[in-house]
C-alpha positions as CSV (number, residue, x, y, z in Angstrom):
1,X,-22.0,-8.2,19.0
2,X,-24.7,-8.4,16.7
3,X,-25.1,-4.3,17.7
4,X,-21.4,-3.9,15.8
5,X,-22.9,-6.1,13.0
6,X,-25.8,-3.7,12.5
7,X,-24.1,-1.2,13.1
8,X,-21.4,-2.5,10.2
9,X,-24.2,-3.1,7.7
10,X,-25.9,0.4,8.0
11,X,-22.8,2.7,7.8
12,X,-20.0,0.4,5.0
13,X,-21.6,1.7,1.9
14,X,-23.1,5.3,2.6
15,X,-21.2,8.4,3.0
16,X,-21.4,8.6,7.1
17,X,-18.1,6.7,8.0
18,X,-18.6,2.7,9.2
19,X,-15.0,3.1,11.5
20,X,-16.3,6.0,13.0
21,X,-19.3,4.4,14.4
22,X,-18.0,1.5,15.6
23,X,-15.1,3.4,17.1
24,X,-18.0,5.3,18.7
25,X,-20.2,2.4,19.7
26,X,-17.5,0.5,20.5
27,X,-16.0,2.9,23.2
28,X,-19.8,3.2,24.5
29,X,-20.0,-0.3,25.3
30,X,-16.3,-0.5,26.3
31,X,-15.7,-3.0,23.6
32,X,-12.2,-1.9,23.0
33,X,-9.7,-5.2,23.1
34,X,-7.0,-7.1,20.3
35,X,-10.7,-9.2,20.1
36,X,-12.7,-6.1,20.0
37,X,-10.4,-5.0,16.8
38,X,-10.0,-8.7,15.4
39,X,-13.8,-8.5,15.6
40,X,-14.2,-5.0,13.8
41,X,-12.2,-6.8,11.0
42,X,-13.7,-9.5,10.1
43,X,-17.5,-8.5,10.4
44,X,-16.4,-6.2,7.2
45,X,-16.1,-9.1,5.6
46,X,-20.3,-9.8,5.8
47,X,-20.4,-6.6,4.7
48,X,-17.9,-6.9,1.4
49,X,-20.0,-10.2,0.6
50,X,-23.2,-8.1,0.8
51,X,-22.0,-5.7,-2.2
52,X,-20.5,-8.8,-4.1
53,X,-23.8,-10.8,-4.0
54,X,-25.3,-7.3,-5.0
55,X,-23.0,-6.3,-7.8
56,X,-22.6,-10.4,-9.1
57,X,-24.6,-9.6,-12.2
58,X,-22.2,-7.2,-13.1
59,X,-19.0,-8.9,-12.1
60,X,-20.2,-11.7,-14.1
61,X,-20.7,-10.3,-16.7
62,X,-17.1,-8.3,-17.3
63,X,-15.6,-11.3,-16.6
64,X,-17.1,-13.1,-19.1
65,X,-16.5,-10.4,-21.9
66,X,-13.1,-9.4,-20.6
67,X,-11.0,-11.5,-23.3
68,X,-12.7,-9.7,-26.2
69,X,-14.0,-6.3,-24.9
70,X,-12.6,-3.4,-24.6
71,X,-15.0,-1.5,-22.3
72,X,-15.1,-4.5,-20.4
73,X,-11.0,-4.1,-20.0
74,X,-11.2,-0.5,-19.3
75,X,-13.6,-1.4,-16.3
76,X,-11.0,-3.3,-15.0
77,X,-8.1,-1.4,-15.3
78,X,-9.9,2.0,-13.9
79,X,-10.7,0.1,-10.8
80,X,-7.1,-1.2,-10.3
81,X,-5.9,2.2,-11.4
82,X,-8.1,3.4,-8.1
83,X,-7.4,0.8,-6.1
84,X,-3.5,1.1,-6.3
85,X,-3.0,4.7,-4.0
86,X,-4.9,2.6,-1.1
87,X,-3.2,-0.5,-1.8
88,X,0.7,1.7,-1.2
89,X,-0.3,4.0,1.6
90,X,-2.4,1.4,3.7
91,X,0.6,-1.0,3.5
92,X,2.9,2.6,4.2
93,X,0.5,4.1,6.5
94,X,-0.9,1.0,8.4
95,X,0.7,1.4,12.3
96,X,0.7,5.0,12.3
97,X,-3.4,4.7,11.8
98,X,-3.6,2.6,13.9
99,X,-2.0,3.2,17.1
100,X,-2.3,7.6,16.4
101,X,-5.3,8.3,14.3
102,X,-8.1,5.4,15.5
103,X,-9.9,7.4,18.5
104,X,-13.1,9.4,19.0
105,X,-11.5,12.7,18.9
106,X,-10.5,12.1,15.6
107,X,-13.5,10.6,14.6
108,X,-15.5,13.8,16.0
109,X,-13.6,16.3,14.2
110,X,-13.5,13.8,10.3
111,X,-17.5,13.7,11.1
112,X,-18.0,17.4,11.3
113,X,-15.4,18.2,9.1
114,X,-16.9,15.6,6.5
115,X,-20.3,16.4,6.8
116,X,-19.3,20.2,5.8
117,X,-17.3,19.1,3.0
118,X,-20.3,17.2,1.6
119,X,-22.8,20.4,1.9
120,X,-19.9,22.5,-0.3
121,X,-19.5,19.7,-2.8
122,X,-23.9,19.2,-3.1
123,X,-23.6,22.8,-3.8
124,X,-20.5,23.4,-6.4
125,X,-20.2,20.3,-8.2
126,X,-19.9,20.8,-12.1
127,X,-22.3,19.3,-14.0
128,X,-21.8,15.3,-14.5
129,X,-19.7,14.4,-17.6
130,X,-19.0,10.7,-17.0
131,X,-22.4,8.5,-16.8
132,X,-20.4,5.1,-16.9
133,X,-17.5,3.3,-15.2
134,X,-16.8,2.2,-18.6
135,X,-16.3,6.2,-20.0
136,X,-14.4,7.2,-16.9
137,X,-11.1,8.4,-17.7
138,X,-8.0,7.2,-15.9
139,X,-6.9,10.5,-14.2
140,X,-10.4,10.4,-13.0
141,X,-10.3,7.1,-11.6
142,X,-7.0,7.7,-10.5
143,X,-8.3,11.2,-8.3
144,X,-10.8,8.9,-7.1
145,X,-8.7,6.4,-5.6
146,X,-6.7,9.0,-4.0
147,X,-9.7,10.6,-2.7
148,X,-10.2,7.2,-0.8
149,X,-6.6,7.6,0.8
150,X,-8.4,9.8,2.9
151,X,-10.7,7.9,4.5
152,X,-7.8,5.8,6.0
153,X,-8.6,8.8,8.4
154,X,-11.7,7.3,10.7
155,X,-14.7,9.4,10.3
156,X,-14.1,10.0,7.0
157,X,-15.3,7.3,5.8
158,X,-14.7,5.8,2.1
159,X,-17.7,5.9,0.7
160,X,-18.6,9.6,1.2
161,X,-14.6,10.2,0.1
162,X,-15.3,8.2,-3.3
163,X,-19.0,8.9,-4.2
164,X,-18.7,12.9,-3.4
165,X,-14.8,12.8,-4.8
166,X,-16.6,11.7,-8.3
167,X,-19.5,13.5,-8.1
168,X,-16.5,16.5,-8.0
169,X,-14.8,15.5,-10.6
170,X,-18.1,15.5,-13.0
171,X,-19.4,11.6,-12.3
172,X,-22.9,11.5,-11.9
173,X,-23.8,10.5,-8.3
174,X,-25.3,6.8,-9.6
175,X,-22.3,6.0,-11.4
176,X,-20.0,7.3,-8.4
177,X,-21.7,5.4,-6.1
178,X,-21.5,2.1,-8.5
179,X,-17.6,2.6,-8.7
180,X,-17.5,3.6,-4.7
181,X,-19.1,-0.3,-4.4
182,X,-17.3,-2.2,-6.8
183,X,-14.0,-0.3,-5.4
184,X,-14.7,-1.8,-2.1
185,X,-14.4,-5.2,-2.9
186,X,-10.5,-5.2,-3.3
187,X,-10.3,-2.5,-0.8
188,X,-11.6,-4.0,1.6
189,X,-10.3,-7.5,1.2
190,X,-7.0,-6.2,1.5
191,X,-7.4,-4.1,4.5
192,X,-8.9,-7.4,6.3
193,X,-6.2,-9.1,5.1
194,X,-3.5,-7.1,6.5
195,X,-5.7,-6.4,10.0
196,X,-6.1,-9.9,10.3
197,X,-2.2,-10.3,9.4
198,X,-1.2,-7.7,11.7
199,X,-3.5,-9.2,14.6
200,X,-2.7,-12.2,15.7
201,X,-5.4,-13.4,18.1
202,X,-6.3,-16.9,20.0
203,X,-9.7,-17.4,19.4
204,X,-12.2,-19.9,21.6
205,X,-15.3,-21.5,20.2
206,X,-17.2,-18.4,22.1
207,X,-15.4,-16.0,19.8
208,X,-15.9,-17.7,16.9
209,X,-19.4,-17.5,17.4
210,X,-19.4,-13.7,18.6
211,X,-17.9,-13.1,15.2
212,X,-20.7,-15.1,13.3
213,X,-23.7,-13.1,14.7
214,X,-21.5,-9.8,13.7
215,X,-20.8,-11.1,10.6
216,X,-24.3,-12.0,9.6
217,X,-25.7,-9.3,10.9
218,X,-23.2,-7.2,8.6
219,X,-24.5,-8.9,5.5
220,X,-27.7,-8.8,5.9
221,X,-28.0,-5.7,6.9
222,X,-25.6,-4.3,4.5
223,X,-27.3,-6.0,1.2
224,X,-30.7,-3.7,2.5
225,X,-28.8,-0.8,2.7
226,X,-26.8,-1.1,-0.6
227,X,-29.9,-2.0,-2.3
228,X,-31.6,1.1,-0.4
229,X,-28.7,3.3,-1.5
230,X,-28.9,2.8,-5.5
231,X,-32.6,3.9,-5.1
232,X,-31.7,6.8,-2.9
233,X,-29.1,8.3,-5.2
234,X,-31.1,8.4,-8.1
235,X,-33.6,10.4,-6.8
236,X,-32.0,12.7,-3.7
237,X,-28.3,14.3,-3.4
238,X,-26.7,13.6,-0.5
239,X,-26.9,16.9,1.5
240,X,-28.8,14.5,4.5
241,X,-25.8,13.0,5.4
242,X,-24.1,15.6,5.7
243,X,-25.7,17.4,8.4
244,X,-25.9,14.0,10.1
245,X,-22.6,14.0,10.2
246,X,-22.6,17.0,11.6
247,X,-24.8,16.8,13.8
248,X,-23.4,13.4,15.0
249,X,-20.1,14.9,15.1
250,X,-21.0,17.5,17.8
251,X,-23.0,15.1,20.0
252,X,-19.7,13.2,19.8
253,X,-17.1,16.0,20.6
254,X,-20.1,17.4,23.6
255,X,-20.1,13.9,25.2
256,X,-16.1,13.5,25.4
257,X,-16.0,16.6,26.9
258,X,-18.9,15.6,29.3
259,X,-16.9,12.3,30.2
């Protein structure tokens, strides 16, 4: 358990799919139950507290200036403007991903597939025209969110479909990544909320304390990473992950075939 929690916290917030590797690990270690999901679920949760606690400054402070600011409003409405193609299709889309797309074939071919799809966008993106969330226009923030509809596929995973879908469409890759972040938070709530909706589970003392080790091992390790991550982006692209992606993307395809 507190492998899936790592394993949670490294992967959420960079462009190398979370669900894929937990779909991965968790088939390794035959970890594949209604807990097993339940478990999956909720440890996302550490890492959606990670990137609040990170981004609380910021949150904070539109909050505060919301009533009587008008870049403080348009911050708002571009991520709800994001958030809304996620919010329709998950709800839409929710039992055919789940019981069709979520195996390690898939995953496989959305890592490779991914990974190849970052290298092309590193290499023909237009130069950056947006440098804040609060300049971003609507249709822009509008692409983005659709851009995240893809990563309902696992292995694509939503932060590589958000950062490199701005970075695309002319966001620099700081200010891609910041709106990738703060467009997890409502993201990801509401896919926990309808996984944990949608899977009812008894749960023992045992389990609830399985799911704390995963879940604090997901924050923690997630708050290094997304702190990691700013850094990172400011001074590299993001060519690295993808040829780990495909790289890890073969090695998964080669050892399916093998077993």
């Amino acid at each position: 358990m507190l492998l899936l929690g790592i394993v949670e916290g490294l992967t959420e917030f960079i462009p190398v799919s979370s669900t894929g590797h937990l779909i991965l690990v968790g088939s390794l270690i035959r970890f594949q139950s209604e807990f097993g999901t339940l478990f999956e679920v909720v440890i996302q949760l550490g890492a959606i507290l990670a990137v609040c606690l990170y981004s609380a400054p910021k949150l904070l402070s539109v909050a505060r200036a919301l009533p009587r600011d008008p870049q403080a409003r348009r911050f708002v409405v571009a991520l709800t403007v994001a958030f809304l193609p996620s919010a329709f299709f998950g709800l839409a889309l929710h039992g055919f991903i789940k019981s069709v797309l979520f195996s390690p074939a898939v995953v496989a071919v959305s890592l490779t597939l991914g990974g190849i799809a970052i290298l092309v966008i590193e290499r023909l993106a237009p130069l950056p025209r947006c440098h804040r969330i609060e300049e971003m226009p609507m249709r822009t923030a509008l692409a983005i969110g659709l851009c995240q509809v893809l990563s309902m596929i696992p292995g694509v995973s939503r932060a590589g479909a958000t950062i490199l879908g701005g970075v695309a469409l002319g966001v620099d890759r700081r200010t891609a990544t910041e709106f990738s972040f703060f467009l997890a938070i409502p993201t990801m709530l509401g896919a926990a909320a309808v996984d944990l909706w949608k899977t009812p589970a008894a749960l023992d003392r045992q389990s609830w304390t399985l799911i704390g080790i995963g879940f604090a091992a997901a924050l923690v390790v997630a708050l290094i990473v997304v702190q990691w991550f700013m850094r990172f982006v400011s001074r590299h692209g993001f060519s690295i992950f993808g040829w780990y992606r495909i790289a890890m993307g073969i090695a998964m395809a080669a050892l399916l075939i093998v077993r």
